[in-house]
C-alpha positions as CSV (number, residue, x, y, z in Angstrom):
1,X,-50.4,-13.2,-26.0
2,X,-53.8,-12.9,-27.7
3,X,-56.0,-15.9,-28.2
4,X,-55.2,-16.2,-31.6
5,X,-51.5,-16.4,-31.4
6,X,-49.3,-19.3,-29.1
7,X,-45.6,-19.4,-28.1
8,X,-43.2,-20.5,-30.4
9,X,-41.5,-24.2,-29.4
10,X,-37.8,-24.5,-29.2
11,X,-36.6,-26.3,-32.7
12,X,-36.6,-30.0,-32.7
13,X,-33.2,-31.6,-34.4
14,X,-33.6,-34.8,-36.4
15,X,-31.1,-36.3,-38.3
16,X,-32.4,-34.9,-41.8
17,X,-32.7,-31.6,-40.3
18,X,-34.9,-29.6,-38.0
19,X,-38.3,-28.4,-37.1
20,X,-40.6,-26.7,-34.6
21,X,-44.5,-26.0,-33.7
22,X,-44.6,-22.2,-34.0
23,X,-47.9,-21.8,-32.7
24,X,-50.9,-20.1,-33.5
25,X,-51.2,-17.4,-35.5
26,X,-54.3,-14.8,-37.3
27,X,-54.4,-15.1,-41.5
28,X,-53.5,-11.8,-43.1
29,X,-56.3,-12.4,-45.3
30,X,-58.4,-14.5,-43.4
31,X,-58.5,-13.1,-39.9
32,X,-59.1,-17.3,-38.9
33,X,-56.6,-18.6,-36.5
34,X,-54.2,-21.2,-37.9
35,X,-52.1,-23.7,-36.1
36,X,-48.5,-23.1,-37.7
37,X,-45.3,-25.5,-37.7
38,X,-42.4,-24.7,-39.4
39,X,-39.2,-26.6,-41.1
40,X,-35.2,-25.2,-42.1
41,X,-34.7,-26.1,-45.5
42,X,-31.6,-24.6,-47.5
43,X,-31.1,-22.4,-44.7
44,X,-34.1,-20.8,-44.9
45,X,-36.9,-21.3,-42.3
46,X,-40.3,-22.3,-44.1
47,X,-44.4,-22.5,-42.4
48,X,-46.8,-24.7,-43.2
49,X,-50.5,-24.8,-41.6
50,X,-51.6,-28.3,-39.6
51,X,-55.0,-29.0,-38.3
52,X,-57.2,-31.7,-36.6
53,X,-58.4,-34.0,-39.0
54,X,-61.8,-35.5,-36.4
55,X,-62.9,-39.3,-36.9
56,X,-66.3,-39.8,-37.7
57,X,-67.2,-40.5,-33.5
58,X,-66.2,-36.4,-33.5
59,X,-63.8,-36.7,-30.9
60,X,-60.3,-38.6,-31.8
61,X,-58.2,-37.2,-34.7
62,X,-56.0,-37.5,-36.8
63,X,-53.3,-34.5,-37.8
64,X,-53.8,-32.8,-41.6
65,X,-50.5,-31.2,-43.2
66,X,-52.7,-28.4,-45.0
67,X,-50.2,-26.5,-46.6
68,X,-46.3,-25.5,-46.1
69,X,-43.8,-23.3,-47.6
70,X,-44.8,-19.7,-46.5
71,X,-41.8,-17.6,-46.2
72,X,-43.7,-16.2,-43.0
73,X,-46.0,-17.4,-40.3
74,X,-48.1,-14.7,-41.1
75,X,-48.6,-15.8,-44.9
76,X,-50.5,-19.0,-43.5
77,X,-54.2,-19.1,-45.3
78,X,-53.1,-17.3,-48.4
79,X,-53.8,-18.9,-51.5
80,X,-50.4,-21.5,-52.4
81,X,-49.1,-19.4,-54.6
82,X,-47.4,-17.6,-51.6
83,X,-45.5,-20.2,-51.1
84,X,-42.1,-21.8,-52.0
85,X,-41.6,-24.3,-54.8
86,X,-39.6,-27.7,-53.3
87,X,-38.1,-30.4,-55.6
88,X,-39.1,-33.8,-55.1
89,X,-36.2,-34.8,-52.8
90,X,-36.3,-31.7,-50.5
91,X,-40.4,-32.5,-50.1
92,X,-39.3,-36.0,-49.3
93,X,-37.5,-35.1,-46.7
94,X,-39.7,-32.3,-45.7
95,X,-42.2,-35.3,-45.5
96,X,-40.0,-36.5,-43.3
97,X,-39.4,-34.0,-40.7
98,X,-43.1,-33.3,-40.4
99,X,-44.0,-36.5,-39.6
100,X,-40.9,-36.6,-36.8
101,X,-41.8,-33.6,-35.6
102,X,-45.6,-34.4,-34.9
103,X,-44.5,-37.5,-32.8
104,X,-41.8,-36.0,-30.7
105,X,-44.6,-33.1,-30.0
106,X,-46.4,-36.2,-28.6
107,X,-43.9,-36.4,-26.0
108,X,-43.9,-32.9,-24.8
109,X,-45.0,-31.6,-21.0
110,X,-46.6,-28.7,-22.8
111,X,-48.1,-29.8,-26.2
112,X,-49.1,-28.2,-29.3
113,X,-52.4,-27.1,-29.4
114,X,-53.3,-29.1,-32.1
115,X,-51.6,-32.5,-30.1
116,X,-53.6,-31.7,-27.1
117,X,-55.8,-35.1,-25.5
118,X,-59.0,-34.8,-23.5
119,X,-60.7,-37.4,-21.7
120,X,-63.0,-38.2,-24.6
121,X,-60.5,-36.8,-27.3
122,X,-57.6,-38.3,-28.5
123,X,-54.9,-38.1,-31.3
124,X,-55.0,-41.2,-32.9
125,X,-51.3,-40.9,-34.6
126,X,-51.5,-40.9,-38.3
127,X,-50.3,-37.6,-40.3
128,X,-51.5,-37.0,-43.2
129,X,-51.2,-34.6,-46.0
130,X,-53.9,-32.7,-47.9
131,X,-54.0,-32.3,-51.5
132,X,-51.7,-29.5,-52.9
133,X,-50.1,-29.3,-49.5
134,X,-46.5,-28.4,-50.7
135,X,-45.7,-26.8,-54.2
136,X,-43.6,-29.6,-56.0
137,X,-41.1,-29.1,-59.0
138,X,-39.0,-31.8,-60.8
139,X,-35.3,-31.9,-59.2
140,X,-34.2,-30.0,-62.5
141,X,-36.5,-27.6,-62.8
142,X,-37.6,-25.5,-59.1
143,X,-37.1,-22.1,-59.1
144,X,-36.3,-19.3,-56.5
């Protein structure tokens, strides 16, 4: 395992679905190292990019949903168009899962990487999500 890439965390099941950290992993086009989680929706297993979101004392955080819907861990950091278009409801619900997911990885022996707590360095709990983090049709109208 290089220092660019993490193991993979067993999937979490919650009762609108299931999700799982899936580590770290190197851009394609980037070459930067990008935390990745990762969420079953249709069947299909989508990634999405989290990071530390530091509060102004530069120590505590909070977590930062940058981006999701890669059809690959490896496409995290490539401009959104790469990714998946959700309707409304499923990015709800995606929402959702995240947001689960994050908490029970608070609970873990072995943490995330991007959940991990130092003495002077702690996760403050609020998840948030970035601008343009998720591609978003209406119901009627996302396409494959």
């Amino acid at each position: 395992m290089d220092s660019y890439n993490h193991r993979t965390f067993d999937w979490v099941q919650f009762p609108e679905g299931r999700a799982r950290f899936s580590g770290g992993v190197r851009g394609i086009m980037d070459e930067q190292r990008h935390e990745t989680f990762s969420v079953e929706v249709r069947g299909e297993e989508y990634f999405g990019e989290i990071r530390k979101a530091f509060l102004p004392n530069g120590n505590d955080y909070n977590v930062e949903v940058v981006s999701f819907g890669y059809g690959s861990d490896g496409y995290v950091g490539m401009p959104p168009t790469a990714c998946q278009t959700f309707t409304k409801a499923e990015t709800s619900t995606i929402q959702t899962l995240i947001v689960q997911l994050i908490a029970a990885g608070r609970q873990f022996a072995y943490r995330p990487h991007v959940l991990t707590e130092y003495p002077h360095a702690h996760f403050m709990g609020e998840v948030m999500f970035g601008e343009n983090w998720v591609l978003a049709a209406d119901d009627a109208s996302r396409h494959e």
